[in-house]
C-alpha positions in Angstrom: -3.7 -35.0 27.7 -3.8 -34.6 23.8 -0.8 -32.8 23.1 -1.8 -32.4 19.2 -2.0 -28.8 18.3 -5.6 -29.0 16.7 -6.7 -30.4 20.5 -4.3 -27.8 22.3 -6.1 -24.9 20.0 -9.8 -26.8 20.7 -9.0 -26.6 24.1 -8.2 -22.9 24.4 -11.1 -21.7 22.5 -13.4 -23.6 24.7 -11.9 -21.8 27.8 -11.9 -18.7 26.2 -15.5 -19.1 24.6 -17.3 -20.6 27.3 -20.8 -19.5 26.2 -20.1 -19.4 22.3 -20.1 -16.3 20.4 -23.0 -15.0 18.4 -21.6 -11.2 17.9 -18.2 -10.2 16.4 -16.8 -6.7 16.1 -14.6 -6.3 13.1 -11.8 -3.6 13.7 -9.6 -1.4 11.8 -6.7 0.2 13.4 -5.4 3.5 12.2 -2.9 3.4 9.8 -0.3 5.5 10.9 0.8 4.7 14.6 0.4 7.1 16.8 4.4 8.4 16.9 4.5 9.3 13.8 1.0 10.7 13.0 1.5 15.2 12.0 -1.9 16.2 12.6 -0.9 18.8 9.6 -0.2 16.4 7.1 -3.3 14.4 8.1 -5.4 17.9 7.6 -4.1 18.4 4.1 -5.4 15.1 3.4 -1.8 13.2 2.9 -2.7 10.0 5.1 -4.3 6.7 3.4 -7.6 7.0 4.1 -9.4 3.9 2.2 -12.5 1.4 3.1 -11.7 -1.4 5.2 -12.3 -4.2 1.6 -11.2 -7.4 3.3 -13.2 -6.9 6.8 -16.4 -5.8 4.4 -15.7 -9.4 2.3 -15.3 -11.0 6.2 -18.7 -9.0 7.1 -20.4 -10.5 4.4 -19.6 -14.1 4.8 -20.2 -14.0 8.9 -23.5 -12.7 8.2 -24.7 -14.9 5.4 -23.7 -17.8 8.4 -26.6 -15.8 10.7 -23.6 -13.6 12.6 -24.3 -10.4 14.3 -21.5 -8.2 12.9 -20.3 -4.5 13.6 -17.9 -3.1 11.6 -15.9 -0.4 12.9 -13.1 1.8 10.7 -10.7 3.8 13.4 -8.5 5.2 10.8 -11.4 6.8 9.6 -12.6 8.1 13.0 -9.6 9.8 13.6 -9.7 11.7 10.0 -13.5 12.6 10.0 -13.3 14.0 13.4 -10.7 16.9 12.5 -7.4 14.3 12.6 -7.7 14.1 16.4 -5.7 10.5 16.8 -7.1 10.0 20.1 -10.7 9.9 18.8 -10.3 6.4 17.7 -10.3 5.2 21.7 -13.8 6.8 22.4 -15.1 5.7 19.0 -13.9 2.3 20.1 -14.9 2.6 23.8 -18.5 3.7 22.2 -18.6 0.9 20.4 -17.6 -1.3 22.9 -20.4 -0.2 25.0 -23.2 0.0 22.3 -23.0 -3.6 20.3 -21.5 -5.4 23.3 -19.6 -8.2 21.0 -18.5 -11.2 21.9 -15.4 -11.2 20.0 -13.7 -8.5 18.5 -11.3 -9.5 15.7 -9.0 -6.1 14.2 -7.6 -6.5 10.8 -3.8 -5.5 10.0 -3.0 -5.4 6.6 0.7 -3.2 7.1 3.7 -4.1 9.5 4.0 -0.6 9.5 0.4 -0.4 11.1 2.2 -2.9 13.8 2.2 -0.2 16.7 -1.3 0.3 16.1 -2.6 -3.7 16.3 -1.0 -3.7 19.2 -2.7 -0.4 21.0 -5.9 -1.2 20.1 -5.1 -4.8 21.5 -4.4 -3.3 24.6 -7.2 -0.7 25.0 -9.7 -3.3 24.4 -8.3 -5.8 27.2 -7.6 -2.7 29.7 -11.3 -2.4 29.3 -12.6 -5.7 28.6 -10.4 -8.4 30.2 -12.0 -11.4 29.3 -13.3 -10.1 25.7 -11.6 -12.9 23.2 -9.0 -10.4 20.6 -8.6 -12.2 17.1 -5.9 -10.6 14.6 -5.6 -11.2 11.0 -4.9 -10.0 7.7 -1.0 -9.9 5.6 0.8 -8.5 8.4 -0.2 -11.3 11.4 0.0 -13.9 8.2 3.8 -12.7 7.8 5.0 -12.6 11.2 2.5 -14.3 13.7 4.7 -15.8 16.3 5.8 -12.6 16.7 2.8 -10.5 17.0 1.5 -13.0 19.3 4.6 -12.4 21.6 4.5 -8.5 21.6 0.3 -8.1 21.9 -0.1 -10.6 24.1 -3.3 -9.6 24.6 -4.3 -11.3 20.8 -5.4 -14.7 21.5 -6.0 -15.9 18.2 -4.1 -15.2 14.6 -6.3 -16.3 11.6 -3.8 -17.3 9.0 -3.7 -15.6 5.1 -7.6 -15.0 3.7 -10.1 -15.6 7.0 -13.9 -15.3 5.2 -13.8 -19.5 5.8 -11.7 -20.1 8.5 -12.6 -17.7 10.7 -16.6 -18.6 9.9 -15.5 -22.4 10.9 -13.6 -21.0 13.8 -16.5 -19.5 15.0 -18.8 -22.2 14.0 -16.8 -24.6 16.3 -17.2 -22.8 19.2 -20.6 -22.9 19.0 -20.8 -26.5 18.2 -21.8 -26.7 14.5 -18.6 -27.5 13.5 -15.9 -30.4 14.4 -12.0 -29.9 15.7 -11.1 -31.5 12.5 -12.1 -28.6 10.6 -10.0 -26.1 12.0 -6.9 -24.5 10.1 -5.3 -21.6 9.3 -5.3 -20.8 13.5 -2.6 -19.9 15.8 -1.9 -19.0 19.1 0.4 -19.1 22.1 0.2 -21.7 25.0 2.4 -21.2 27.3 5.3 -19.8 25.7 4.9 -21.7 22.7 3.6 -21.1 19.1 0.7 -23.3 18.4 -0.4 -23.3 14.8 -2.7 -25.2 12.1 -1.3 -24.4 9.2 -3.1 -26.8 6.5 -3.8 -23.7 3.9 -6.4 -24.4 1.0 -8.1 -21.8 -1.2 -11.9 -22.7 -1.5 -13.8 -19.3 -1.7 -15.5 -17.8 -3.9 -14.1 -14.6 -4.7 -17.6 -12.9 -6.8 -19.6 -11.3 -4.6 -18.7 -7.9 -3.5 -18.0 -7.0 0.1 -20.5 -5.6 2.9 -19.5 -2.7 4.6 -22.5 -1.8 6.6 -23.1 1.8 7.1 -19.7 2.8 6.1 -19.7 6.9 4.3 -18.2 5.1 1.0 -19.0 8.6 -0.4 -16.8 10.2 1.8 -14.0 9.0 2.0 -12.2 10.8 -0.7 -12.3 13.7 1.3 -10.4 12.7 4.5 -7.2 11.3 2.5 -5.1 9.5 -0.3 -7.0 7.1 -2.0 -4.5 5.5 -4.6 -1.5 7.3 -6.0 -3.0 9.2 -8.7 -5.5 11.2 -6.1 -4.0 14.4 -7.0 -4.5 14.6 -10.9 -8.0 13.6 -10.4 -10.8 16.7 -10.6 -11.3 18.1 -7.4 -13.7 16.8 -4.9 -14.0 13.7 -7.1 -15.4 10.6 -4.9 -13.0 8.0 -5.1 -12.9 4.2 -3.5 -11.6 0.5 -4.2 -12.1 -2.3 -6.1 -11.1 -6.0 -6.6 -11.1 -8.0 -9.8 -8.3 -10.5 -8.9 -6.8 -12.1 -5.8 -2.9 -13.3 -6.1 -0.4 -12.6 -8.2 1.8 -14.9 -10.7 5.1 -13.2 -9.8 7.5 -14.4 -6.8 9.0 -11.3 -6.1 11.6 -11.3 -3.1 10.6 -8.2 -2.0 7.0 -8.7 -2.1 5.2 -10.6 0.7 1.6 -11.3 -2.0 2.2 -14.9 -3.1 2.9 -16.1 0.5 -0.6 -14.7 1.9 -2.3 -16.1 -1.2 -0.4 -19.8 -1.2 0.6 -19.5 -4.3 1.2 -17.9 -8.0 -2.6 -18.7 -8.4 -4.6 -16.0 -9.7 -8.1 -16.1 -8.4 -10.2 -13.7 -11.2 -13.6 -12.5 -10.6 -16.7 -12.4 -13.4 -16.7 -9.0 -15.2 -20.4 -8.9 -14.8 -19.7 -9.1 -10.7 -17.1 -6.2 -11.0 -18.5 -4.0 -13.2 -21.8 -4.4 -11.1 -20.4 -3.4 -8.2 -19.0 0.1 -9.8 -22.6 0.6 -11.3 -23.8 0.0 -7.2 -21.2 1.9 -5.8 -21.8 4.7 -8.4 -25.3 4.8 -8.0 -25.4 5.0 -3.9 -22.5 7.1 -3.2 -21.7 8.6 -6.2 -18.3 7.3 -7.1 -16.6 8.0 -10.2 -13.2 7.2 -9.6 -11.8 3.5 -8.5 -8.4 2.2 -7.9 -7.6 -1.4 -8.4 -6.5 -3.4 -5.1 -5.0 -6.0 -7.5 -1.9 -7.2 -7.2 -1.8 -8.5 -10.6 -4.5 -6.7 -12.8 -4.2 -7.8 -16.1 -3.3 -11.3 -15.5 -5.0 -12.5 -17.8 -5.2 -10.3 -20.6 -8.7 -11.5 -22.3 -10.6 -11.1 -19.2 -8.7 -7.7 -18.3 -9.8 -6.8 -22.4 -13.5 -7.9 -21.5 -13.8 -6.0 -18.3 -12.1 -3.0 -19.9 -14.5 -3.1 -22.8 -17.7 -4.3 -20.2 -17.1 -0.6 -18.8 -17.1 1.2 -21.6 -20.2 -0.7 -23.0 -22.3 0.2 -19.9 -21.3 3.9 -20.5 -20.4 4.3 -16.5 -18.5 7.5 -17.3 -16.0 6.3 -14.4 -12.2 6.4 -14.3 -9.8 4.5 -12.5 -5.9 3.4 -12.0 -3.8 1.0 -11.1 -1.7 2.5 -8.1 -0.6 -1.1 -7.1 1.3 -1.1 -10.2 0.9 -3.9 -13.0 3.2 -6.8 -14.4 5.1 -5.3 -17.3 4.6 -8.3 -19.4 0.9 -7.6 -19.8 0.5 -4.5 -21.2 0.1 -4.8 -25.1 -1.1 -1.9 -27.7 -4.5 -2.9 -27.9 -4.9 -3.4 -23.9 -3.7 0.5 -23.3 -5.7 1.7 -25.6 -8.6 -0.5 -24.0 -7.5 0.6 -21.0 -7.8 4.1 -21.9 -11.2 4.4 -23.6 -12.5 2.4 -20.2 -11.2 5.4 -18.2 -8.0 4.7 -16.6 -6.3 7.6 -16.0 -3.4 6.3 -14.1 -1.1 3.2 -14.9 2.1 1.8 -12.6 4.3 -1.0 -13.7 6.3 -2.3 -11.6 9.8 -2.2 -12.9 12.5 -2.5 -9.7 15.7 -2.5 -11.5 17.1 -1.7 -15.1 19.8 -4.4 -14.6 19.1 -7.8 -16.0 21.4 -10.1 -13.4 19.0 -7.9 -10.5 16.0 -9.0 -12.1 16.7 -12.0 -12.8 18.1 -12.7 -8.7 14.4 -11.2 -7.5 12.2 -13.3 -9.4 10.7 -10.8 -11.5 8.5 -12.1 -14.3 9.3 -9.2 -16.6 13.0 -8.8 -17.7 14.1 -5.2 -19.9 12.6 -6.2 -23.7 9.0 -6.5 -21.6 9.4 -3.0 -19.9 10.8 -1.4 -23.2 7.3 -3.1 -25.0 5.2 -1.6 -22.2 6.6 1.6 -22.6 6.3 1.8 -26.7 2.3 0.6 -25.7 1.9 3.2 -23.3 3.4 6.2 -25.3 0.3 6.0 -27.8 -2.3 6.6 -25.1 -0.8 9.8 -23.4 -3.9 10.3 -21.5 -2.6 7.8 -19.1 -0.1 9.0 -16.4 2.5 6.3 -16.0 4.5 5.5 -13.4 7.2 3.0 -12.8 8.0 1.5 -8.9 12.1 1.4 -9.1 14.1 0.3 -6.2 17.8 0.1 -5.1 19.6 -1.5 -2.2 19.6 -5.1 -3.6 21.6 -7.7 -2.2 25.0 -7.2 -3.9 23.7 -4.2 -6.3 27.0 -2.1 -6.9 26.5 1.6 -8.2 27.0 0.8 -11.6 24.1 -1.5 -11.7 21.8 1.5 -9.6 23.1 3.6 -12.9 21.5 0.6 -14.9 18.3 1.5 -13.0 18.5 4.9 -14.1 19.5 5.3 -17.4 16.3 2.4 -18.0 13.7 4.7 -16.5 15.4 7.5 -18.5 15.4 5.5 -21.5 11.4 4.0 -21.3 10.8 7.8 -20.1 7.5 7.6 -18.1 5.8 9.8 -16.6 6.9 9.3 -12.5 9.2 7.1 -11.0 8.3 6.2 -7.3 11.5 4.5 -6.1 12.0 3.0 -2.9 15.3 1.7 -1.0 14.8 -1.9 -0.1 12.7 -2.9 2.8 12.9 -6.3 4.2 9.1 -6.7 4.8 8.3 -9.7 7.2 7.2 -13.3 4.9 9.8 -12.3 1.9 12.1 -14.2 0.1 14.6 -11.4 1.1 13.6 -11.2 4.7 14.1 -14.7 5.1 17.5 -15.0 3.5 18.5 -11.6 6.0 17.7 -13.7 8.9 19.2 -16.9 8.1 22.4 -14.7 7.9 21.4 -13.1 11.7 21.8 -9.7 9.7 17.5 -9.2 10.8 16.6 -10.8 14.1 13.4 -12.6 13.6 11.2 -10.6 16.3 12.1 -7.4 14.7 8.9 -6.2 12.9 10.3 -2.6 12.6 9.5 -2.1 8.6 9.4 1.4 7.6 9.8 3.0 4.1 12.0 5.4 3.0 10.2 7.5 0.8 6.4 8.5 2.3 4.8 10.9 4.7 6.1 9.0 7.1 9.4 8.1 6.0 13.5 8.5 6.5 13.7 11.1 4.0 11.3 13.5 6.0 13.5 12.8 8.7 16.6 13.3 7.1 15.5 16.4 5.8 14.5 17.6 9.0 17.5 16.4 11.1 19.8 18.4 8.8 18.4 21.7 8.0 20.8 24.0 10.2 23.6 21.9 9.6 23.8 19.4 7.1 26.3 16.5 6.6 28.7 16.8 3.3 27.0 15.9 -0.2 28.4 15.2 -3.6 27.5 12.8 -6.4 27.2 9.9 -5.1 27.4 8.0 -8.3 31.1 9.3 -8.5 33.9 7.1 -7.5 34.1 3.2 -8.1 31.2 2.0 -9.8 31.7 -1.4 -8.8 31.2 -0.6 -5.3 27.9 -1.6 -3.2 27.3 1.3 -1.3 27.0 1.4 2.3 23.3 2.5 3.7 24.3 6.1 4.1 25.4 6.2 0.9 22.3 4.3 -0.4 20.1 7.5 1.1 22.3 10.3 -1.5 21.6 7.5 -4.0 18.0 7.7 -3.7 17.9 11.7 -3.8 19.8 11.6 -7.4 18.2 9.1 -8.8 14.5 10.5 -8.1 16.2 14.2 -9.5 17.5 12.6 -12.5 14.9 10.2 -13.2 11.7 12.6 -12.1 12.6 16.4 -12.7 16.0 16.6 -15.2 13.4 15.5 -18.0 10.9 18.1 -17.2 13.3 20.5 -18.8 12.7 19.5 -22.0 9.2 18.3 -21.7 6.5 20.2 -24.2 3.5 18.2 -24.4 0.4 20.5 -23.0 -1.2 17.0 -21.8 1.6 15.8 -20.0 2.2 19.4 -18.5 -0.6 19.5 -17.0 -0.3 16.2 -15.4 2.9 17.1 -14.5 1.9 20.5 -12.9 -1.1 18.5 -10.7 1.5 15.8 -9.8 3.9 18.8 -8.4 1.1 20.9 -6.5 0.6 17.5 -4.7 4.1 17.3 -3.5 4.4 20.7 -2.7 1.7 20.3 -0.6 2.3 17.0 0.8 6.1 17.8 1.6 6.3 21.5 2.7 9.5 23.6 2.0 10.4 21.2 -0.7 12.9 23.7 -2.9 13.5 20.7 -5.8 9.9 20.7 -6.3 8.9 24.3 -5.8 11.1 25.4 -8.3 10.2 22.7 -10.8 6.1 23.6 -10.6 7.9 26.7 -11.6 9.2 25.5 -14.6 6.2 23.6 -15.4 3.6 26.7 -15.2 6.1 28.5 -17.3 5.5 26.3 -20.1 2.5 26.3 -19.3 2.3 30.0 -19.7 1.2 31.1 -16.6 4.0 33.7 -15.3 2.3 34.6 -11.6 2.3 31.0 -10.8 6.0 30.5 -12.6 7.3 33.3 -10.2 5.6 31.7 -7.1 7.3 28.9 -7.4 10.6 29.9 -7.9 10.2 32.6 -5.0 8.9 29.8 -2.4 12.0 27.9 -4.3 14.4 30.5 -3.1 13.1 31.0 0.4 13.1 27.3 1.4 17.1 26.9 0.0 17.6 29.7 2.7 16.1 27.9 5.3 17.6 24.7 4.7 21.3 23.6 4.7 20.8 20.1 3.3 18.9 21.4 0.6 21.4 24.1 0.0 24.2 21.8 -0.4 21.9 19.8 -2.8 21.0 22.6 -5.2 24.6 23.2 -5.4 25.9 19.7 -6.0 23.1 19.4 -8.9 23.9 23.0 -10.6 20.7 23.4 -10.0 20.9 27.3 -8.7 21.1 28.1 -12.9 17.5 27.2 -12.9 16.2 29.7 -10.1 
């Protein structure tokens, strides 16, 4: 027997294909597993709800090949049936029954959206033993030994972008296409890892993606669609967009350049993009996109003609770029173009203030680039800036954290979304923390701290009645790197001093208002929040509205009673002055 792994792989999709396959279902799981969904949160809207953009460019290229295709979004099952999470199995089951495919193959873009590949995995085979279960997208592509060990009801793992590989997959079993052009597949035989691995970018990345019947239009009204949702008017219909693939940067955190095999940046004809917004805004009457790029303005004379292509066809569209954008990039007269073509939103993605940090996680922008950014950015205040910041580097001491802060004070954005460090599965980092045996290499448990689903809802909750002591924990030795308890305190005064102390002195009507939209949206997202509560306060004081002013401050005061680990906070911070 041929023990190569291209004749091991052949072999197993004859036996699992015995007749072919000639209808494929394409899948996508819900989001948020099923442990951690809060019906509440998902009712008020807080949950990513977003079209399924890589199965609709999959969609497309199986049925330009004569495929019979299905495409079928749970996540948004569950949210337009009244956040039910168990309507996903009998919109799946109904499925099942009605298009009778011959392969179904799910998509999982998360390793946070790990629990839920592998129950849909298992509801399909409960159901359908002998139905062939394909997985793919950045999350199998990261880890697929290991997803292949805890679904073992997944058969196949198509390996970084599919559209080709899984069409020549499909083509061989059905005999139009040879064993030798097979790649970018793995599987388990026995107990082993079989894989072709021979990765090549050959597809052409212009032509927008199918999503059949899919309520495009609707979408906006079941969740988040980008991070700037919540300063957008209400009931405005929101959805995604592509102009790029890749990304130059080879961040460590950051899990992009290993899908796309590379630092190449794979850029789409303005005419194709803008197009597609004129389409989208015509049939389902979208106004407002955000960017799926990981690295928008690449290259800043095609970014300068898209922006100026949109404001030449008079769309009257906005848009942002929640994915956040290498610092490096923005110059005066992109912003501005950037502004006049709508964008209301901007993120750049920033990490650390301290140059030795930057420089040991690869980023391609260093302090002069973020300082230019900033200065750029400043003229056009109708953009809401944000800056990603992070902490819990591998030997980041304190004083280095207080580098991170006293830069975002410095560049003063608007918002500072900061993260601790999260050792996603195919990074630099994650890799370097299992060589060391500090990560074992099956554990695929990646969770954020900051989110709806994160440690510092958790944490909140855990120590309401009785909270655990808390003072600064920038205090002591700065030379110190702190432990992971102490990283969690870190977080909490960075995002106070980096987010709300400057709010106290902020006058500008625009940014107010902004401001004001940002805070309802917390409030909303993250019930009993005193911090913010009493900070809307503050806001719609300036902004001269006393009723609201009082509200806040009054749901302010209530929520300190309630909570011990905010009370010890508000007194830590001096922040009881303010009430």
């Amino acid at each position: 027997m041929d023990n190569h792994p291209r004749s091991r792989i052949a072999a197993k999709l004859a036996k699992i294909f015995p007749q072919g396959c000639a209808r494929i279902l394409l899948i996508n799981p819900p989001v948020i597993p099923e442990e951690e969904f809060d019906p509440a949160v998902a009712r008020r809207n807080r949950y990513p709800v977003f079209p399924p953009y890589g199965l609709g460019i999959l969609n497309r290229e199986l049925k330009k090949h004569g495929y019979t295709t299905s495409l079928l979004d749970l996540n948004h099952a569950i949210y337009a049936r009244d956040a039910v999470y168990s309507t996903w199995r009998d919109a799946l089951q109904k499925r099942l029954d009605r298009f009778a495919p011959q392969v179904c193959a799910v998509s999982c873009m998360y390793s946070m959206t790990h629990p839920s590949l592998k129950a849909v995995a298992a509801f399909i085979k409960e159901r359908h033993e002998e139905m062939p279960l394909i997985a793919g997208g950045v999350h199998p592509t990261g880890s697929p030994d290991v997803v292949l060990k805890d679904c073992p009801e997944i058969d196949f793992v198509m390996l970084v972008e599919g559209e080709t590989t899984f069409v020549t997959l499909l083509d061989h079993v059905n005999g139009r296409a040879p064993a030798e052009a097979l790649r970018q597949v793995g599987t388990h035989i026995g107990d082993k890892y079989v894989v072709l691995d021979d990765r090549r970018v050959e597809t052409e990345i212009d032509e927008p993606p199918d999503f059949d019947d899919l309520p495009l239009g609707d979408y906006h009204a079941l969740g988040k669609i980008g991070a700037y949702h919540s300063i957008l008017p209400e009931g405005t219909r929101a959805t995604t967009i592509l102009s790029n693939r890749g990304c130059r940067g080879s961040c460590v955190f950051c899990s992009v350049k290993d899908f796309y095999g590379g630092s190449r940046v794979r850029m789409r004809s303005v005419t194709a993009i803008v197009d597609e917004m004129a389409r989208l805004k015509e049939r389902y009457g979208v106004t407002h996109f955000m960017w799926l790029d990981d690295d928008l303005l690449f290259n800043e004379e095609h970014a300068l003609r898209l922006f100026r292509e949109m404001t030449a066809r008079q769309l009257h569209i906005t848009w942002d770029a929640s994915n956040g954008v290498v610092a490096s990039s923005i110059t005066p007269r992109l912003a501005v173009c950037a502004r006049d073509s709508g964008c209301i939103g901007l993120t750049i993605g920033i990490e650390s203030g301290n140059p030795d940090i930057l420089r040991s996680i690869r980023k391609p922008s260093g302090i002069h680039h973020y300082r230019r950014a900033a200065e750029a950015l400043h003229a056009v205040p109708e953009i809401f800036t944000k800056g990603f910041l992070m902490l819990g580097f591998r030997g980041e001491t304190v004083a280095r954290i207080q580098d991170t802060v006293n830069l975002a004070r410095e560049l003063a954005l608007d918002w500072y979304p900061i993260q601790i460090l999260t050792p996603i599965p195919a990074t630099g980092v994650r890799r370097q923390l299992e060589d060391e045996g500090l990560i074992g290499r099956d554990d695929i448990n990646a969770r954020f701290f900051l989110g709806s689903t994160g440690g510092q809802r958790r944490r909140e909750a855990e120590e309401k009645v009785l909270a655990k002591d808390f003072s600064d924990p920038f205090a002591g030795d700065p030379e110190r790197i702190p432990t992971p308890e102490e990283l969690k305190d870190l977080w909490f005064v960075m995002d106070y001093r980096v987010n709300y102390e400057k709010i106290l002195t902020e006058e500008r009507p625009i940014k107010l208002v902004m401001l004001r939209k940002t805070l309802r949206d917390i409030c909303d997202r993250v019930p009993e929040n005193p911090l913010a509560s009493l900070y809307l306060g503050i806001v719609e004081e300036k902004l001269a509205d006393e009723e609201a002013a009082r509200e806040g401050k009054r749901r302010a005061a209530e929520y300190l009673r309630a909570s011990d680990f905010w009370h010890r906070r508000f007194e830590a911070l001096d922040l009881h002055r303010l009430m």
